[in-house]
N, CA, C and O atoms as CSV, one atom per row, in Angstrom:
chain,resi,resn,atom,element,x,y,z
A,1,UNK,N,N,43.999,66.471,-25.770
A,1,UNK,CA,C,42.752,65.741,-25.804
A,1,UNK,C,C,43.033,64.294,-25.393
A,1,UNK,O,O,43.892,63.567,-25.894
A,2,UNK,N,N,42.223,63.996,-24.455
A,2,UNK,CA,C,42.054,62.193,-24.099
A,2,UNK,C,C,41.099,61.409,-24.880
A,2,UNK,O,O,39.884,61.590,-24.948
A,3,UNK,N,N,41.694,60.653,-25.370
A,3,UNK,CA,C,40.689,59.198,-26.304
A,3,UNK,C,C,40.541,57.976,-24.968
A,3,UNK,O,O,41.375,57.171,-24.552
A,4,UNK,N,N,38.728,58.316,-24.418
A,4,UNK,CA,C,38.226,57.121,-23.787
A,4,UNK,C,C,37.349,55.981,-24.237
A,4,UNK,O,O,36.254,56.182,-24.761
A,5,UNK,N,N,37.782,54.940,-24.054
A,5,UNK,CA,C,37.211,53.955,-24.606
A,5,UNK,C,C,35.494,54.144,-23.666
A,5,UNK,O,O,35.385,54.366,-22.460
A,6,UNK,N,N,34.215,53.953,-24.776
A,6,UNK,CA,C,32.968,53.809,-24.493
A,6,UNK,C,C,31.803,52.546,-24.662
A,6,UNK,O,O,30.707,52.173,-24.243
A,7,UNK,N,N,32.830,52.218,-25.536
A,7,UNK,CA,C,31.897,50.854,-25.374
A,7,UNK,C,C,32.463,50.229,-26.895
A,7,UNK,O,O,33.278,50.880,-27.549
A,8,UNK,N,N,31.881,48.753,-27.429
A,8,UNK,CA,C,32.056,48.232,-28.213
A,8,UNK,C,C,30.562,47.803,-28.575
A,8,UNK,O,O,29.657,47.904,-27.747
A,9,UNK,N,N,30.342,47.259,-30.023
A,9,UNK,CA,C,29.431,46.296,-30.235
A,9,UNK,C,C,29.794,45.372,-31.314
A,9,UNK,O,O,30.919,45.539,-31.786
A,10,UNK,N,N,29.071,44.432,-31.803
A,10,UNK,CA,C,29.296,43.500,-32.579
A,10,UNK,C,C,27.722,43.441,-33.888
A,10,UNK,O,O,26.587,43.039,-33.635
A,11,UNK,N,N,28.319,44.062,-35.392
A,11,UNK,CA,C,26.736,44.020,-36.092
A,11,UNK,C,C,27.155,42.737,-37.013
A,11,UNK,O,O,28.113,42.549,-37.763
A,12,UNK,N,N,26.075,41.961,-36.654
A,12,UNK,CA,C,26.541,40.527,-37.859
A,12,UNK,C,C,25.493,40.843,-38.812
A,12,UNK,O,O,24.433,41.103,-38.245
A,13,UNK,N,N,25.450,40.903,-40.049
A,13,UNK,CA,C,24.689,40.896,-41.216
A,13,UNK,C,C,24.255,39.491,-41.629
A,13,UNK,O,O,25.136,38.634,-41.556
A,14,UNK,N,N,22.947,39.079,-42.085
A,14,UNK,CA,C,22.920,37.510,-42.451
A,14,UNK,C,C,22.216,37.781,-44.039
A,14,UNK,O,O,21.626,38.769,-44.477
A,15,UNK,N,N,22.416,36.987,-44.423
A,15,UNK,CA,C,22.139,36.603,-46.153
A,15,UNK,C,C,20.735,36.008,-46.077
A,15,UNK,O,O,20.505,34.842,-45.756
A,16,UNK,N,N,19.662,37.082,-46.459
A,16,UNK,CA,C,18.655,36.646,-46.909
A,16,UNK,C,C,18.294,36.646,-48.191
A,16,UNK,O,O,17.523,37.454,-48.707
A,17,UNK,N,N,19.027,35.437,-48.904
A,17,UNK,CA,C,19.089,35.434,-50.230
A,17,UNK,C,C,17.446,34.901,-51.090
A,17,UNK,O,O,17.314,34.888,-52.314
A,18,UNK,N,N,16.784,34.662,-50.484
A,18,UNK,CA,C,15.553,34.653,-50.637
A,18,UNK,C,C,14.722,35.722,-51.167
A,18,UNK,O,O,14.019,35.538,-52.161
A,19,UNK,N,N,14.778,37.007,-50.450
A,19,UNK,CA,C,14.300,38.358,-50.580
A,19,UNK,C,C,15.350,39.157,-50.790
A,19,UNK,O,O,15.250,40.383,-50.839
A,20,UNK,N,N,16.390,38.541,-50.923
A,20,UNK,CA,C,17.439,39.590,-51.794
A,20,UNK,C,C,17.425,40.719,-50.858
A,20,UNK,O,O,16.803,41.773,-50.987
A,21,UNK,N,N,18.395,40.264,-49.644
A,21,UNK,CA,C,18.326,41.485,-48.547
A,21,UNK,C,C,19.269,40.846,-47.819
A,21,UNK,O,O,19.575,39.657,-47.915
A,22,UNK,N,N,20.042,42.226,-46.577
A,22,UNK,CA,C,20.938,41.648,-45.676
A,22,UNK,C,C,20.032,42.163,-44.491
A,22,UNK,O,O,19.314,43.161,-44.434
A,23,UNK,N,N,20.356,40.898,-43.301
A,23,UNK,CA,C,19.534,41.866,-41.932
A,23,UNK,C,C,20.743,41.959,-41.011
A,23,UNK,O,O,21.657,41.176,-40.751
A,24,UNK,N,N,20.471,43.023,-40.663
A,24,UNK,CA,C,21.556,43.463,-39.350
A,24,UNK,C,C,21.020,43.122,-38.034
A,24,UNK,O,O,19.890,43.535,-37.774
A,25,UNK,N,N,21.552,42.542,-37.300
A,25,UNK,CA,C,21.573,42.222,-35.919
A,25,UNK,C,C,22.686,42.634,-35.195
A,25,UNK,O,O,23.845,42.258,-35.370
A,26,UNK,N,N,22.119,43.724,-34.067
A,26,UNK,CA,C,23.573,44.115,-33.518
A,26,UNK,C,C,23.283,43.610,-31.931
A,26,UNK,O,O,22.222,43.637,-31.308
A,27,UNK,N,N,24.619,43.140,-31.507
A,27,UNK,CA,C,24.815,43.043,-30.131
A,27,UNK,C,C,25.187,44.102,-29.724
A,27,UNK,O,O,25.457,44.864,-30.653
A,28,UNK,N,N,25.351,44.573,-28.626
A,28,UNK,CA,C,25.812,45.614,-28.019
A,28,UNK,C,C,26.596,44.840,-26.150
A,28,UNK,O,O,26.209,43.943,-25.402
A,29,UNK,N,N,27.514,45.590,-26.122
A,29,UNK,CA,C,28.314,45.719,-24.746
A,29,UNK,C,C,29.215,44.615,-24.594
A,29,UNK,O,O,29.424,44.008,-23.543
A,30,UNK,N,N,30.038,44.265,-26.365
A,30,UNK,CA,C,31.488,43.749,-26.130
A,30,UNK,C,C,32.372,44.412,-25.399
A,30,UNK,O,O,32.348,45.568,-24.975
A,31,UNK,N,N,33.438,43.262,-25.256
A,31,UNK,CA,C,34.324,43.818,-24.060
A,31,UNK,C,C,35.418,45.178,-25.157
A,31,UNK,O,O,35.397,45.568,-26.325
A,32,UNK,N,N,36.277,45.490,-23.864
A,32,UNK,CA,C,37.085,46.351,-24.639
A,32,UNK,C,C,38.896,45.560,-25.028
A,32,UNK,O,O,39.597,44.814,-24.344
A,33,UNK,N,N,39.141,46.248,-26.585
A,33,UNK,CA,C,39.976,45.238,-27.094
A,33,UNK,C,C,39.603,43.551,-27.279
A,33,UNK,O,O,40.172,42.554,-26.835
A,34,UNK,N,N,38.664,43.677,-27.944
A,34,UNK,CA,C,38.018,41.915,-28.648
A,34,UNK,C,C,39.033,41.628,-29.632
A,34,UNK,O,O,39.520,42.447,-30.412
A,35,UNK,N,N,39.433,39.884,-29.495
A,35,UNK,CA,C,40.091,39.813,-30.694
A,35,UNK,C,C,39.165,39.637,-31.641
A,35,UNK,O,O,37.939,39.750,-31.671
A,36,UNK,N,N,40.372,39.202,-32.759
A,36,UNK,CA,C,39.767,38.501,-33.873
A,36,UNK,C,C,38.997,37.435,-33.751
A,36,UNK,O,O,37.839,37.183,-34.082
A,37,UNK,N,N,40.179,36.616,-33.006
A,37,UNK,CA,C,39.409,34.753,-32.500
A,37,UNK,C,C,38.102,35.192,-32.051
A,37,UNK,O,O,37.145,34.689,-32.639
A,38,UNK,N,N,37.898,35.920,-31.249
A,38,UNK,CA,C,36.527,35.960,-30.181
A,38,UNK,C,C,35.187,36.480,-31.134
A,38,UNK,O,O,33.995,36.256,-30.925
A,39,UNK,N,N,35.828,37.262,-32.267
A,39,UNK,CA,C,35.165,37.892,-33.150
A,39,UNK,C,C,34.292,36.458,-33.714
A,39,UNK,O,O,33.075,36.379,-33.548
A,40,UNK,N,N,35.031,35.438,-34.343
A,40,UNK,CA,C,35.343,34.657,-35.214
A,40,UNK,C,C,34.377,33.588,-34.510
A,40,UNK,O,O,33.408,33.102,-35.093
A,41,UNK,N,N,34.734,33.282,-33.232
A,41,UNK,CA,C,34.199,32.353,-32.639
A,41,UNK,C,C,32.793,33.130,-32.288
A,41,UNK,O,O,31.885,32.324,-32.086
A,42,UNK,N,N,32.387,34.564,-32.163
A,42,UNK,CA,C,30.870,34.562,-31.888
A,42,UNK,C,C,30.387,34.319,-32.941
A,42,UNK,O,O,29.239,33.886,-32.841
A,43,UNK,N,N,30.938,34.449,-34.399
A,43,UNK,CA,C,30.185,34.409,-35.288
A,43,UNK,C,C,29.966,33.310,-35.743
A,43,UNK,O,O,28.898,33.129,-36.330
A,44,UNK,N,N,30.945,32.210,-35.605
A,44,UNK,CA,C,30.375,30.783,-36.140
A,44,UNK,C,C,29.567,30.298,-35.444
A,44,UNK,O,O,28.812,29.487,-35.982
A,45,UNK,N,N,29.351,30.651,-33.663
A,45,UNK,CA,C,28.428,30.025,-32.888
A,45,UNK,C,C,26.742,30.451,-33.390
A,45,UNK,O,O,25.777,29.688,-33.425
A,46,UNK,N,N,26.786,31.819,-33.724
A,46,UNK,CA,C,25.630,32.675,-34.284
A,46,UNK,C,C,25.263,32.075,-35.869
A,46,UNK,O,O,24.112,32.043,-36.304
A,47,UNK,N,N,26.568,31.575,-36.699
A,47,UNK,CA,C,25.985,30.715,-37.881
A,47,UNK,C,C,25.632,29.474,-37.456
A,47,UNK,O,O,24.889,29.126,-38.374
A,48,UNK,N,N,25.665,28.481,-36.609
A,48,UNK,CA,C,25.159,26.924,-36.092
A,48,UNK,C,C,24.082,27.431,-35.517
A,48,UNK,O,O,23.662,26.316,-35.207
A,49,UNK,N,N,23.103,28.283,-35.021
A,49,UNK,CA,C,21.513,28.223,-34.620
A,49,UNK,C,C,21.058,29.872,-35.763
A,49,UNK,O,O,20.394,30.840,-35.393
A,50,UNK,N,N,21.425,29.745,-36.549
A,50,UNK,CA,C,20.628,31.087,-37.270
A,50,UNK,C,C,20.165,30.210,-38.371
A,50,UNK,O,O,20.856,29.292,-38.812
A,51,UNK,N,N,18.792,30.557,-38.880
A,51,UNK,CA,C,18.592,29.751,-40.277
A,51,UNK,C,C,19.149,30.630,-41.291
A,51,UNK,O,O,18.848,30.285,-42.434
A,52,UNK,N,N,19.903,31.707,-41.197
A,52,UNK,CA,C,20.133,32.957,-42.031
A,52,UNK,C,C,21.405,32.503,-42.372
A,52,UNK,O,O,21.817,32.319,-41.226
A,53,UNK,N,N,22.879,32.000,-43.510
A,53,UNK,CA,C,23.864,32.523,-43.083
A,53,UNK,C,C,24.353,33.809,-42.870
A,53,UNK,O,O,23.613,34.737,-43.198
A,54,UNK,N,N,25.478,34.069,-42.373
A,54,UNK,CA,C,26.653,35.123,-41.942
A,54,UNK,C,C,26.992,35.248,-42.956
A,54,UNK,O,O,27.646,34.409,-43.575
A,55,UNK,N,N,26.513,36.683,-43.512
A,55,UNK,CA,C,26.866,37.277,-44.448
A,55,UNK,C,C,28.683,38.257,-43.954
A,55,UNK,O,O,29.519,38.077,-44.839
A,56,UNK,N,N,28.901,38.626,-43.452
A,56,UNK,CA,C,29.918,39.470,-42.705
A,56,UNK,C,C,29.242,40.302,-41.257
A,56,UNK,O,O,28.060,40.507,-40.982
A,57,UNK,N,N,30.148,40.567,-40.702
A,57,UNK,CA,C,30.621,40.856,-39.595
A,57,UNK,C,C,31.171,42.595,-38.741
A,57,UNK,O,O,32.191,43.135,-39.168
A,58,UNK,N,N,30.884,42.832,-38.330
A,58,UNK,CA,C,31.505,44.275,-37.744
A,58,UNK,C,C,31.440,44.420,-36.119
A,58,UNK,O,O,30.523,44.233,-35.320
A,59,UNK,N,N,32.863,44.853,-35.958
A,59,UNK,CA,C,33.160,44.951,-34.688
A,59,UNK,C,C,33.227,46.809,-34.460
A,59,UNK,O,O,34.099,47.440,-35.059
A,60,UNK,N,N,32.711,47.178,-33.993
A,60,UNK,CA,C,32.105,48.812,-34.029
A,60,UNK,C,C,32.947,49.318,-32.438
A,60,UNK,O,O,32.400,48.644,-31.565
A,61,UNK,N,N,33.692,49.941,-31.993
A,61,UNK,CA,C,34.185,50.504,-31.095
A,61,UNK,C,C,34.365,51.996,-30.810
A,61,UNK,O,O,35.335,52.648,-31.199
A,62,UNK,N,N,33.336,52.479,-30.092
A,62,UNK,CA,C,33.045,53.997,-29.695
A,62,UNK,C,C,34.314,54.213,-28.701
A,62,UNK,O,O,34.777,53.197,-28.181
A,63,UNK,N,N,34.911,55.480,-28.402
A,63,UNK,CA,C,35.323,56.455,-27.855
A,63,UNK,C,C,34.737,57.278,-27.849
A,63,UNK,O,O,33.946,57.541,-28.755
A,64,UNK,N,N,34.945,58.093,-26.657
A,64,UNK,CA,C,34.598,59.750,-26.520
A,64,UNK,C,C,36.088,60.551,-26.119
A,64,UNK,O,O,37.038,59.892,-25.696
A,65,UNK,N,N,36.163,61.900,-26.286
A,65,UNK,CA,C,37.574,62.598,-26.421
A,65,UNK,C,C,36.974,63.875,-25.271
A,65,UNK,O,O,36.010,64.633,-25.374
A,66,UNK,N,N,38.062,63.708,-24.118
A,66,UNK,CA,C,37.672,65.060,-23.557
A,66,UNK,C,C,39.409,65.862,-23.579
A,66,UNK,O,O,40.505,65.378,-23.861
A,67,UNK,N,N,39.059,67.054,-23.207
A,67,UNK,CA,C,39.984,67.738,-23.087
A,67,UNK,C,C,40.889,67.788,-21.659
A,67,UNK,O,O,41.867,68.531,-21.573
């Protein structure tokens, strides 16, 4: 079996401590193999214009497997 890389995305969760809730916002069509830094750095740029903070972070990376 072959493991192909299909795509990546990025789901940032923000703290809506107001209504006592997290909202998910997902990007979709990171590159393949993202670091950490790049991780790190979208997310502080996404905490300086969100009125929400960054609750945590997920870097989500699909494969598909053929034979």
């Amino acid at each position: 079996m072959e493991k192909e890389w299909s795509g990546s995305k990025v789901d940032v969760f923000l703290d809506d401590a107001e209504n006592d809730k997290l909202i998910r916002r997902s990007f979709a069509g990171a590159d393949h193999l993202v670091s950490d830094g790049q991780v790190t750095a979208f997310t502080q740029a996404l905490d300086t214009v969100s009125e929400l903070p960054v609750s945590h972070v997920l870097l989500i990376e699909e494969y598909r497997y053929s034979i």
